[in-house]
C-alpha positions as CSV (number, residue, x, y, z in Angstrom):
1,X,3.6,14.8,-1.5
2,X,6.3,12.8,-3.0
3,X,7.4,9.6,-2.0
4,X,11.0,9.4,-0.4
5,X,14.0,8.0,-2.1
6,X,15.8,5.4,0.0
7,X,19.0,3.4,-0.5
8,X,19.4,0.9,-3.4
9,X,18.6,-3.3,-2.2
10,X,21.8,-4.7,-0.6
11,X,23.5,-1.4,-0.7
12,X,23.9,-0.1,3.0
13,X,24.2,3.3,5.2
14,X,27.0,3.2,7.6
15,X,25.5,4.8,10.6
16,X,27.2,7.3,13.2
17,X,26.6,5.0,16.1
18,X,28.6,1.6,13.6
19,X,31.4,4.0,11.9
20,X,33.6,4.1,15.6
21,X,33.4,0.1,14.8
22,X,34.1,0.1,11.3
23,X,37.5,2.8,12.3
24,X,38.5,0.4,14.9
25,X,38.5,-2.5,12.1
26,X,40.2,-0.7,9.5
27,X,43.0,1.0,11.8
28,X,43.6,-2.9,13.1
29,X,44.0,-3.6,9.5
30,X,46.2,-1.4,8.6
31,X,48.8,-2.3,11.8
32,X,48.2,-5.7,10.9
33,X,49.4,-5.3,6.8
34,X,52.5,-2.3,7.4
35,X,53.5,-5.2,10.3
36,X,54.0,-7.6,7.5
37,X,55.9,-4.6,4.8
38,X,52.9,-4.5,2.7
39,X,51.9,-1.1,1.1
40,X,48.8,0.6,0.1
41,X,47.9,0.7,-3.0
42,X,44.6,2.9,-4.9
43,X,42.4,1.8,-7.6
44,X,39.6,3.0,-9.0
45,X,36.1,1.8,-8.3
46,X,35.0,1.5,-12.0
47,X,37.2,-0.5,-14.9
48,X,36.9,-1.6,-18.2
49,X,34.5,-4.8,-18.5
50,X,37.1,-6.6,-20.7
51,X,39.6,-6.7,-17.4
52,X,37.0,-9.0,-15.6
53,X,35.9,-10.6,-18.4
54,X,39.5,-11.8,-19.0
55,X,40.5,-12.8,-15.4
56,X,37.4,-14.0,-13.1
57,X,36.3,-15.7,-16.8
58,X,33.4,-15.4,-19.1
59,X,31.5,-18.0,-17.7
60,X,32.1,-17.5,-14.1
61,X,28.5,-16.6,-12.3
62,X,30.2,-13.4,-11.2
63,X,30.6,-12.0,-14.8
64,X,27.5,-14.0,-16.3
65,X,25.2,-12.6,-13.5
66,X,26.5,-10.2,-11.0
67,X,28.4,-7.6,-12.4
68,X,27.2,-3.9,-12.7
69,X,28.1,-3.0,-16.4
70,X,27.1,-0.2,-18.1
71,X,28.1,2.0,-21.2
72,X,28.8,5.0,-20.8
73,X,28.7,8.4,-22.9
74,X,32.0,7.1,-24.9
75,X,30.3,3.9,-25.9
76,X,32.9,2.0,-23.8
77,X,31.7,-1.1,-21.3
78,X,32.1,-0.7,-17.6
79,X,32.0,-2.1,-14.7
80,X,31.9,-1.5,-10.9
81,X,34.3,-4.0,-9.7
82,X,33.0,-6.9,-8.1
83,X,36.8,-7.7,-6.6
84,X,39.6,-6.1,-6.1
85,X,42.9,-8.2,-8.0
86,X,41.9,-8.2,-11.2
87,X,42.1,-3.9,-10.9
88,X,45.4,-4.7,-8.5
89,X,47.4,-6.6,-11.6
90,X,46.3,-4.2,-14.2
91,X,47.6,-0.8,-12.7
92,X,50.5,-2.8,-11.5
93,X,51.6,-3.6,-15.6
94,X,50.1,-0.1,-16.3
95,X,52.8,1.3,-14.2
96,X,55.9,-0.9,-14.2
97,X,55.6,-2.4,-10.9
98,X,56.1,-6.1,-11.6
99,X,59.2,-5.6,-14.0
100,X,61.6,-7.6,-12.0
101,X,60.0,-6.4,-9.1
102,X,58.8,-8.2,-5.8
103,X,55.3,-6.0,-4.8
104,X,53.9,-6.4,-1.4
105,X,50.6,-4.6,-1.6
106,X,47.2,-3.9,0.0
107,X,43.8,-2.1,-0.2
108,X,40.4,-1.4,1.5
109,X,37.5,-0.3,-0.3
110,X,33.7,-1.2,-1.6
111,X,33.4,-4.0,-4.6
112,X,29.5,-4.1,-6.3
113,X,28.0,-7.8,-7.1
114,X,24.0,-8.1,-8.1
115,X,23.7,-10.8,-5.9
116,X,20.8,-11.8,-3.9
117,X,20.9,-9.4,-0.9
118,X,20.8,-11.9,2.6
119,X,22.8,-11.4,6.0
120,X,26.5,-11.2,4.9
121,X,25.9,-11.0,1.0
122,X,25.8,-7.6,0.2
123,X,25.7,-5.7,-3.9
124,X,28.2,-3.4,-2.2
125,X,30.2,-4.8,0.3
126,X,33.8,-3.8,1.9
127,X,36.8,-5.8,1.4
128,X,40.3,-5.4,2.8
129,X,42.6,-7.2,-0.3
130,X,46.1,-8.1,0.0
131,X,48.3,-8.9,-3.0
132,X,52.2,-10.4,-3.3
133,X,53.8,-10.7,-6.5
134,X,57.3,-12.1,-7.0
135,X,57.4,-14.8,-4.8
136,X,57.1,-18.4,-6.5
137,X,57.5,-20.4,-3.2
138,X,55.6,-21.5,-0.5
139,X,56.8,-19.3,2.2
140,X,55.2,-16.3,1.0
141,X,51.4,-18.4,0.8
142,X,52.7,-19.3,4.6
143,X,53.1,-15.7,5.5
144,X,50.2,-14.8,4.1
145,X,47.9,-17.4,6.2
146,X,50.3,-16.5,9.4
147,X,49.2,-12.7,8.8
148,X,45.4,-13.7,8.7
149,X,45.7,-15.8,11.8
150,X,47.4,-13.3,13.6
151,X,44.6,-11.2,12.6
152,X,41.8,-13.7,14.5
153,X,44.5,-14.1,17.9
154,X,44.2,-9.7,17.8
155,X,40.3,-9.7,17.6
156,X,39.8,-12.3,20.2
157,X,38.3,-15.1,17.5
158,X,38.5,-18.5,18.7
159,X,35.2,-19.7,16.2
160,X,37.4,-19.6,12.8
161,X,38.9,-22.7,11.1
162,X,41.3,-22.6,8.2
163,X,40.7,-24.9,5.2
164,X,43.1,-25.4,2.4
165,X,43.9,-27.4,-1.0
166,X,46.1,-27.1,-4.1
167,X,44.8,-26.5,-8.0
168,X,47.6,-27.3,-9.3
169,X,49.1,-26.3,-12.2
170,X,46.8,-25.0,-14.9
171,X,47.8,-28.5,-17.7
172,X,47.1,-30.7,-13.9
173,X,44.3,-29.1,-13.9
174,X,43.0,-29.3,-17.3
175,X,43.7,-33.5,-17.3
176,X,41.8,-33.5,-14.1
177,X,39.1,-31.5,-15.6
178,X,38.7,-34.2,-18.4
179,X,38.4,-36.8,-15.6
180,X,35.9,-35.1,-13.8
181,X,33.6,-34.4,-16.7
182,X,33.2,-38.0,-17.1
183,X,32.4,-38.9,-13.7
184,X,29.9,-35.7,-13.5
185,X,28.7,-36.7,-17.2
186,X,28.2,-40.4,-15.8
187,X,25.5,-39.2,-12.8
188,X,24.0,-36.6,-15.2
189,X,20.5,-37.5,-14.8
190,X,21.6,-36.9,-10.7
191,X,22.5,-33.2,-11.2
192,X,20.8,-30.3,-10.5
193,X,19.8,-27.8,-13.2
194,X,22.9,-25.3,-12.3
195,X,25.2,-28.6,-12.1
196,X,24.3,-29.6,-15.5
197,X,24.6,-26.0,-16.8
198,X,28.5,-25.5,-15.4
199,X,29.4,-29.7,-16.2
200,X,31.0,-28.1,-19.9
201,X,31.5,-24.6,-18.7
202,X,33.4,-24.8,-15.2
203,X,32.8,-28.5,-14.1
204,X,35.5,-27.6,-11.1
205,X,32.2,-25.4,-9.9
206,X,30.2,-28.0,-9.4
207,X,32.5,-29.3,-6.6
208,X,31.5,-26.2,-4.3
209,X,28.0,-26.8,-4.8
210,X,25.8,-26.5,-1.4
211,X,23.0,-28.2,-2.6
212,X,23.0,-30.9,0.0
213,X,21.1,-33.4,-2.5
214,X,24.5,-33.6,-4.4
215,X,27.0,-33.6,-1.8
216,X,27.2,-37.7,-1.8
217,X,27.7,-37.7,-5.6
218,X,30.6,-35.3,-4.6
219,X,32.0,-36.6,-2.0
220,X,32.8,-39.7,-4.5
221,X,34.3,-37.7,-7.3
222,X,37.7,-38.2,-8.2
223,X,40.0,-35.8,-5.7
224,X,41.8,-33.3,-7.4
225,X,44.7,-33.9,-5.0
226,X,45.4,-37.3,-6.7
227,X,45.4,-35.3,-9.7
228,X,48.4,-32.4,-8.8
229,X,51.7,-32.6,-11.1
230,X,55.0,-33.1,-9.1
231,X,56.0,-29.5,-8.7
232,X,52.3,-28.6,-7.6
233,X,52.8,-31.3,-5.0
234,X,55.9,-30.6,-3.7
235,X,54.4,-26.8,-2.8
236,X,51.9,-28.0,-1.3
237,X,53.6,-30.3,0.6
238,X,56.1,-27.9,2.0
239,X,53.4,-25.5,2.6
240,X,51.8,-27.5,5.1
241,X,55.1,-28.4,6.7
242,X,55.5,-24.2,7.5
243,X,52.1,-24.2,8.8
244,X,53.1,-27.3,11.1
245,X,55.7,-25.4,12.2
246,X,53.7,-21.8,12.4
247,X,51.5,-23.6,14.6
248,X,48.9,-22.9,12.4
249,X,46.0,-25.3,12.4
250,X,44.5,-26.5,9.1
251,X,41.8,-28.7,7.4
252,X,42.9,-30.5,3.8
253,X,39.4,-29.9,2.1
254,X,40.3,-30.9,-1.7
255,X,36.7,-29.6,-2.7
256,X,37.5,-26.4,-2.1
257,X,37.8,-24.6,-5.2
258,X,37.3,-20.8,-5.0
259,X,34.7,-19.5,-7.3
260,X,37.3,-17.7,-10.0
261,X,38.8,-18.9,-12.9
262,X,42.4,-17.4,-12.2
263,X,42.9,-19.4,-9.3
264,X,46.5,-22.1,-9.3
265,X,47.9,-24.1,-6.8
266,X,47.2,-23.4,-3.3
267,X,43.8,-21.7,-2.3
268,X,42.3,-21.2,1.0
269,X,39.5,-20.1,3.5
270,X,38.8,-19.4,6.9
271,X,35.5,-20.4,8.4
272,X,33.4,-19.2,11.3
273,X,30.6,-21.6,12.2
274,X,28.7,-18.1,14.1
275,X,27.1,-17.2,10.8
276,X,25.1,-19.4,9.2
277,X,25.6,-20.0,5.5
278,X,27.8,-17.2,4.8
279,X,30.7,-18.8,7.8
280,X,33.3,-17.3,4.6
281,X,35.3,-14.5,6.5
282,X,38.6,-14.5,4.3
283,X,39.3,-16.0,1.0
284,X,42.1,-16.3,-1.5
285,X,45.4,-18.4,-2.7
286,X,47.5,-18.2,-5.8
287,X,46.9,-16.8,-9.3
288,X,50.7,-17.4,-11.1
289,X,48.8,-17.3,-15.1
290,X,46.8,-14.0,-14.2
291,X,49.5,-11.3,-14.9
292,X,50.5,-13.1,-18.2
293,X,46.5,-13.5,-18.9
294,X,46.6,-9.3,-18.2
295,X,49.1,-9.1,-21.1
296,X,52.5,-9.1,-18.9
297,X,55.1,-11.5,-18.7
298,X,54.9,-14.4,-16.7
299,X,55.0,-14.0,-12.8
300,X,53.6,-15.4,-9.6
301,X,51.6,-14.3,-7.3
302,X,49.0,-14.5,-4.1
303,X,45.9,-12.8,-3.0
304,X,43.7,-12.8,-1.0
305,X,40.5,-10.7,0.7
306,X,38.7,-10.5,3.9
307,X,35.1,-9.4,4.1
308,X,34.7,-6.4,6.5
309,X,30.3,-6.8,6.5
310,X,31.3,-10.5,7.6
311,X,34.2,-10.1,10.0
312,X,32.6,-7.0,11.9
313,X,29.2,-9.5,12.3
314,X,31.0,-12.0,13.3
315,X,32.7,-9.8,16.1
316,X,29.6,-8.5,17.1
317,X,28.2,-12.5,17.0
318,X,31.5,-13.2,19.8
319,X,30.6,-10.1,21.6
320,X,34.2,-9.0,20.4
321,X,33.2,-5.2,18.9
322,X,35.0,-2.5,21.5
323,X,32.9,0.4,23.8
324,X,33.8,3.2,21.7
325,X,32.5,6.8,22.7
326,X,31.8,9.3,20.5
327,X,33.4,12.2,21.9
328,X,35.8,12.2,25.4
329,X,34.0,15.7,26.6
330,X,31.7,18.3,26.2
331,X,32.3,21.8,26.5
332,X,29.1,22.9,28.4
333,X,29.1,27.5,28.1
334,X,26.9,29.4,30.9
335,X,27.1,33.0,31.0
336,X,27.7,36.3,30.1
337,X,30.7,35.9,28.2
338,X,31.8,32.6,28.2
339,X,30.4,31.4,25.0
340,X,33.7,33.6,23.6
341,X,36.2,32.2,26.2
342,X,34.9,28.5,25.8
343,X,35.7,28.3,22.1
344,X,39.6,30.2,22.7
345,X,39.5,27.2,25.2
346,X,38.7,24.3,23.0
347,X,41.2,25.1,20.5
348,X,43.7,25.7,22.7
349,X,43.1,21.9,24.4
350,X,43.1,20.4,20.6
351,X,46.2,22.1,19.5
352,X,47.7,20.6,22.9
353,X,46.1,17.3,23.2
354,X,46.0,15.2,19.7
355,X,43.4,12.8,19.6
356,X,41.1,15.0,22.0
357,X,37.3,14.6,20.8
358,X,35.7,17.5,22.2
359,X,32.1,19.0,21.1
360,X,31.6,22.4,21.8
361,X,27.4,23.3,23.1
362,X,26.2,25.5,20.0
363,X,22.7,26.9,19.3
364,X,22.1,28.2,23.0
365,X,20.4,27.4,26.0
366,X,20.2,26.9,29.6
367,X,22.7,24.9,31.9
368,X,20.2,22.0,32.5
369,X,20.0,21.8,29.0
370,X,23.3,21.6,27.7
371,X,23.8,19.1,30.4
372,X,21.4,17.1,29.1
373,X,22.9,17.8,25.7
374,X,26.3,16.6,27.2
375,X,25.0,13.5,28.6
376,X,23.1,12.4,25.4
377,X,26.3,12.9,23.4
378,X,28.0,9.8,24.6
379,X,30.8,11.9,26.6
380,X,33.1,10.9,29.4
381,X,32.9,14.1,30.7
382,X,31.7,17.6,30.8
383,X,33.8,20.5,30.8
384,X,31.6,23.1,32.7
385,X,32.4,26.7,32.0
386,X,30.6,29.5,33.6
387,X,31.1,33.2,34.8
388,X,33.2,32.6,37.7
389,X,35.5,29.8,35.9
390,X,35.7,32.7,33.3
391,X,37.3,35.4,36.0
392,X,39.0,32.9,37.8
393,X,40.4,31.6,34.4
394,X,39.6,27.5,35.6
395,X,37.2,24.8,34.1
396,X,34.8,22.2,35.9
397,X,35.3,18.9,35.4
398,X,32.1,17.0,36.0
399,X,32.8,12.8,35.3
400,X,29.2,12.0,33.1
401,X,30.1,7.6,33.3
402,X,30.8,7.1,37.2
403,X,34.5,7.6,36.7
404,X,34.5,9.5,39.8
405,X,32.4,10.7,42.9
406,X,32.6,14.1,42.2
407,X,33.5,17.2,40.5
408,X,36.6,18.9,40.4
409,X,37.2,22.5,39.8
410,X,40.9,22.9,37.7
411,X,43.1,25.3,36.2
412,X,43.6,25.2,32.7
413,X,47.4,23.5,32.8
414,X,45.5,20.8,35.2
415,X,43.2,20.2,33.3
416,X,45.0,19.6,29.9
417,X,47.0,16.7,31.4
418,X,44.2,15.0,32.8
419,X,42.6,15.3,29.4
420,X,46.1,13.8,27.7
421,X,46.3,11.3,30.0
422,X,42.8,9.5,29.3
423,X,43.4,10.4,25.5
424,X,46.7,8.6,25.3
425,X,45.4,5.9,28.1
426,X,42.4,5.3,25.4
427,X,44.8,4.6,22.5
């Protein structure tokens, strides 16, 4: 007998029972981005190597370590992308959008890292990103982080704290860099092996470390925000003032880097203390040298990406995930005969009522049976039909969730507005 083949590490089924949770998510999404004028945008799941390599950088842990490249017949490198802007800048210069354009976009799909798998830290894992290119001011960094708190009032989340700090331009951060080297390069012998490994590399990296034998010696490096030229300053400073005014709450954290190399000027989380070490549930900030770096012109832009593994735990952590049903009714057939009338019936009530989830009983059976059937399926109720519903041309309506006492016996036209009613009451 051969063994079974099951699912590759950190690379997960989405089950029947979770999809209704995942749909409610991703609909909420999508309200949430066409609110704010953003539109969808498609990419594909697999790019050239070269794209990643130029934008997260070569010595990033992402492209060093956790990318899924491969060659393929061609002899050209790929890769499954392990984020979503780098692909979101490059079909944007493919196809003219950013020529003295202003691009409000989004997307929702899997990204692939070959990280350790643990709770929250998936090798494919689901990401809503949102991308605005054009806009060189702070209001549109404001809007963005307005948009993502919104998001947190709609799902109920009170356990999420926004943190935020400013890059910089790329020559601030470059004479910062320099300054950080030496104090790093000063406390060598107090670094840890992956420390001493990024000091040259991506010093900037070793700022985010979470090994907690290190965070003193951090937490006495020089603060980048001392660092920030005048115009980086100024944006920043305004920034906060339109959060101030938004209401928004907010933590300065000037450790807070972001763990790609295309990142400028302001960058920011949001934090949920309800899940241990990965408490990351949105991520992003400003990436103004990436479309240049791609091979466009120079232009601004902001990003960021919320993690639907982490947000959906978290709801389910706050006891925030709706009662979703699988279907509203079941279509229970007794009879000589009514197997023919039932299905006329149910397309007639899903040509009437849109949204209607009703399951038809299929592969036979008694009425205990199919009731049992009915009740297993998750329904609200059962539509009964038998021989005399068939001659006198009327359906029983049986409640299956306590809704009501008793059954009701209706004609079809009584029926269908009952059904509408709880469909459009549901959504």
């Amino acid at each position: 007998m051969s063994s079974k083949i099951q699912s590759i590490r950190g690379m997960h089924d989405i089950l029947p029972e979770q999809t209704p949770h995942w749909q409610f998510l991703e609909d909420l999404l999508r309200d949430l981005v066409a609110a704010y004028g953003y539109r969808e945008i498609r990419m594909p799941i697999v790019e050239k190597t070269e794209l990643f390599r130029r934008s997260i950088g070569e010595v990033t842990d992402i492209v060093e370590k956790e990318m899924y490249t491969f060659e393929d017949r061609n002899g050209d490198s790929l890769t499954l992308r392990p984020e979503g802007t780098a692909g979101c800048v490059r079909a944007c210069l493919e196809h003219g959008l950013l020529h003295n354009q202003q691009q409000r976009l989004w997307y929702l799909g899997p990204m692939f890292r070959h990280e350790r798998p643990q709770k929250g830290r998936y090798r494919q894992f689901h990401q809503l990103g949102v991308e605005a290119f054009g806009f060189a001011g702070p209001d549109i960094d404001a809007e963005m982080i307005a948009m993502t708190a919104r998001l947190w009032r709609l799902l109920g989340l009170n356990d999420v704290r926004l943190e935020l700090n400013s890059l910089g331009s790329s020559e601030a951060r470059a004479a910062y860099r320099a300054v950080l080297v030496d104090y790093f390069r000063s406390h060598f012998d107090a670094l840890d092996e992956e420390s001493k490994r990024r000091l040259d590399s991506n010093p900037l990296r070793i700022l985010d470390s979470k090994n907690p034998d290190l965070q003193a010696l951090i937490g006495e490096a020089p603060s980048l925000l001392d660092h920030l030229d005048d115009e980086s300053a100024e944006h920043f400073a305004v920034l906060r003032e339109r959060l101030d005014d938004l209401g928004i709450e907010y933590t300065v954290n000037p450790r807070l880097v972001r763990g790609l190399d295309y990142y400028s000027r302001t960058v920011f989380e949001w934090i949920t203390g309800s899940l241990g070490a990965q408490g990351t549930i949105c991520a992003g900030g400003r990436y103004d040298g990436l479309i240049e770096q791609l091979g466009g012109k120079p232009g601004t832009a902001i990003g960021m990406a919320i993690g639907l593994e982490r947000l959906l735990a978290l709801l389910e952590a706050e006891e925030r995930l709706p009662q979703t049903g699988d279907c509203h009714a079941y279509l229970v057939m007794v009879g000589e005969g009514s197997e023919r009338a039932g299905a006329a019936l149910a397309e007639r009530l899903r040509d009437r009522i849109r949204g209607l989830r009703l399951v038809c009983h299929a592969g036979g059976g008694g009425f205990k049976a199919q009731m049992k059937r009915a009740d297993r399926s998750g329904a609200d109720w059962a539509l009964i039909l038998g021989e005399d519903e068939v001659a006198a041309g009327t359906v029983t309506l049986k409640p299956l969730r306590g809704q009501e006492d008793e059954q009701k016996t209706l004609d079809e036209a009584t029926l269908t507005d009952r059904l509408a009613r709880w469909v459009s009451e549901e959504n």
